[in-house]
C-alpha positions as a Markdown table, in Angstrom:
| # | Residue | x | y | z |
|---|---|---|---|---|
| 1 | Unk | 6.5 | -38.5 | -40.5 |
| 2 | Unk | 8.5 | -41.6 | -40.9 |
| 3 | Unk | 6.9 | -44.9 | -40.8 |
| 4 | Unk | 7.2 | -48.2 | -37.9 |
| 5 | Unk | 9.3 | -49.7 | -40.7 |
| 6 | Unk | 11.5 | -47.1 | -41.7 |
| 7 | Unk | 12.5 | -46.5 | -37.6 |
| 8 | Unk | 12.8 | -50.1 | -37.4 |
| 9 | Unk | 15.1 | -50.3 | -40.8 |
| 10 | Unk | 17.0 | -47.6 | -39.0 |
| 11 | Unk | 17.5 | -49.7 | -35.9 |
| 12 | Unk | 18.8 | -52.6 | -38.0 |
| 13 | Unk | 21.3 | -50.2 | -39.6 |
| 14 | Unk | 22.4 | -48.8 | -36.3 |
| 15 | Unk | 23.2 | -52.6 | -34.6 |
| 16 | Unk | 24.9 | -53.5 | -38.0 |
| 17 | Unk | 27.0 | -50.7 | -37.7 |
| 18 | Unk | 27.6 | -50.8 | -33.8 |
| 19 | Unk | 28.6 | -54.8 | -34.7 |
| 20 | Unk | 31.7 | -53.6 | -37.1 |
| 21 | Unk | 32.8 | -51.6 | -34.3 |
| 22 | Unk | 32.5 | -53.9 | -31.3 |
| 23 | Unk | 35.0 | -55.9 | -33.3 |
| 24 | Unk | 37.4 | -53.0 | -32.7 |
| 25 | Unk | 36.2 | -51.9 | -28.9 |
| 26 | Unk | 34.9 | -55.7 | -27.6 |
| 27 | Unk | 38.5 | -56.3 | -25.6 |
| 28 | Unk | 37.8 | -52.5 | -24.1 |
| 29 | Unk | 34.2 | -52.4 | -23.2 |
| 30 | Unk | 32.0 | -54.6 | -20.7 |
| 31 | Unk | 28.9 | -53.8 | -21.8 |
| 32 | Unk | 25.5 | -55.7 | -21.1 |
| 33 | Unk | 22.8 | -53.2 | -21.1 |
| 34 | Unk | 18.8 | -53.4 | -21.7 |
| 35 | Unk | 18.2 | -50.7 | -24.2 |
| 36 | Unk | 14.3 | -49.2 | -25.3 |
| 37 | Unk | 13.5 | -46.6 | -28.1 |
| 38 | Unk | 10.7 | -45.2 | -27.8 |
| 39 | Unk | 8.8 | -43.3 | -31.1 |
| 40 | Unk | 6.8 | -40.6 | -29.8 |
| 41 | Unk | 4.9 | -39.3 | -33.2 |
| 42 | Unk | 3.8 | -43.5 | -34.0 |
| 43 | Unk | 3.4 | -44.4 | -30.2 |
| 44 | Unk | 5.9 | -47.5 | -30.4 |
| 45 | Unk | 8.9 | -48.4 | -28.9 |
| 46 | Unk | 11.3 | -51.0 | -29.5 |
| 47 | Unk | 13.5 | -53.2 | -26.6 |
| 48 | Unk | 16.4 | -55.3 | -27.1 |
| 49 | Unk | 19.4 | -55.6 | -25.0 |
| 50 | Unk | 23.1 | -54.4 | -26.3 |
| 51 | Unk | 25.7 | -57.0 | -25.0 |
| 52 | Unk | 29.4 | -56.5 | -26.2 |
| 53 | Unk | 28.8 | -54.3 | -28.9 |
| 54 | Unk | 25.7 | -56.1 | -30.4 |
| 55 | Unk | 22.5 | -55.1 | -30.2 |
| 56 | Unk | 20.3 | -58.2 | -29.4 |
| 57 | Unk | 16.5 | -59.6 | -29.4 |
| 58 | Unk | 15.5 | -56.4 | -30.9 |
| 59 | Unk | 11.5 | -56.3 | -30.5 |
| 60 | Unk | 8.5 | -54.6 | -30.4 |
| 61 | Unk | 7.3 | -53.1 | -27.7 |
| 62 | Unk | 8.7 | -51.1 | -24.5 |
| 63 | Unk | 10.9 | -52.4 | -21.8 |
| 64 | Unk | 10.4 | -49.5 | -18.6 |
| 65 | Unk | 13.0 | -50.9 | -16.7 |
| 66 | Unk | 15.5 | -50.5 | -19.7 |
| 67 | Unk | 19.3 | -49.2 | -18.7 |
| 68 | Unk | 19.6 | -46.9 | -21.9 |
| 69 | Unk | 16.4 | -45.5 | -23.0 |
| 70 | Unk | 16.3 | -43.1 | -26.2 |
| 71 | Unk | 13.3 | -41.0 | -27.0 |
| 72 | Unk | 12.4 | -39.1 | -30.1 |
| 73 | Unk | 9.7 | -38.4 | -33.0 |
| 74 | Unk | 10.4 | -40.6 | -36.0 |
| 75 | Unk | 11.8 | -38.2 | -38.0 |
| 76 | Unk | 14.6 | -36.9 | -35.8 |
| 77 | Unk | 14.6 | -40.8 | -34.8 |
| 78 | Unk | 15.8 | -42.1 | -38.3 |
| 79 | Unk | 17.7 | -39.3 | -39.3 |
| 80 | Unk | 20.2 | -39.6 | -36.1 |
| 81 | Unk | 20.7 | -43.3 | -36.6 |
| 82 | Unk | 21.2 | -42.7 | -40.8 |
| 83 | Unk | 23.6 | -39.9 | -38.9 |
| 84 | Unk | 21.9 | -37.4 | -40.8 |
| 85 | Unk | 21.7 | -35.6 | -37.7 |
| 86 | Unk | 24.3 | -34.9 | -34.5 |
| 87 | Unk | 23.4 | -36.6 | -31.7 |
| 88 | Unk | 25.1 | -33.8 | -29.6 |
| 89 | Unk | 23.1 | -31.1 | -30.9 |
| 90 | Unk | 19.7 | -33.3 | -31.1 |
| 91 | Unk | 20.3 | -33.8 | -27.2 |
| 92 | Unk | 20.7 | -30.1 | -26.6 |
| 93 | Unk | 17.4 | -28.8 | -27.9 |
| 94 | Unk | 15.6 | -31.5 | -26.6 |
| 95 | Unk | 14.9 | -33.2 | -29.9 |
| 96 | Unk | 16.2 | -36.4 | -28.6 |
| 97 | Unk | 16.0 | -37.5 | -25.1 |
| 98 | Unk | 19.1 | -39.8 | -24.0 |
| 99 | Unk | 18.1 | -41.6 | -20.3 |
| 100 | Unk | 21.5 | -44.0 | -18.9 |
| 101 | Unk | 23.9 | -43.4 | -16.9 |
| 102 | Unk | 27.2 | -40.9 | -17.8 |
| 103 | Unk | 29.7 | -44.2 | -18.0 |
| 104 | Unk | 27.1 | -46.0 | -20.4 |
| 105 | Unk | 27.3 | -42.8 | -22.5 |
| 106 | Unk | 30.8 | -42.9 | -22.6 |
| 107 | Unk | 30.9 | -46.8 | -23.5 |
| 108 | Unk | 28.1 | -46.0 | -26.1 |
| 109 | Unk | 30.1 | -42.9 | -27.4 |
| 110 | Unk | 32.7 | -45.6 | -28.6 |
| 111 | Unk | 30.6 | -47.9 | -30.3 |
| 112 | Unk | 29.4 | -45.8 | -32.5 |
């Protein structure tokens, strides 16, 4: 089981990396979205809020009303945002549990 500071390490890697490529997509994408993750195994979640390609005020804690919610043990959690592991085949057996609308998966698809 991976620990609160390894899926919060992983976090930080995933906004640094979404960052480089807003440079590239920011003129394509209006994007200002509340985001959670949520850690099943360690019973924690994170909140922050993506705005043009960065992900912002990342903290502690839940946010229910989030627009883009991800859910997953810690595990699968850090070895999708290393990219260890597909995020299209995590989805489809249910290993990772993606809640936002289709278009913000689209807009997310590119920023990654």
């Amino acid at each position: 089981m991976a620990t609160v500071e390894a899926c919060r390490a992983a976090l930080d890697r995933l906004a640094e990396r979404m960052a480089a490529n807003a440079a590239e997509t920011r003129q394509k994408l209006d994007f200002d979205r509340t985001v959670a993750c949520r850690v099943t195994d360690l019973g924690v979640a994170f909140h922050g809020r993506l705005k043009d390609g960065h992900i912002i005020g990342l903290a502690d804690g839940d946010d229910p009303t989030a627009k883009v919610k991800l859910t997953a043990n810690s595990d699968d959690l850090v070895a999708l945002l290393n990219g260890e592991l597909p995020v299209a085949s995590a989805w489809a057996s249910g290993r990772v549990k993606l809640d936002a609308s289709f278009l913000d998966l689209v807009k997310l698809r590119k920023l990654m």
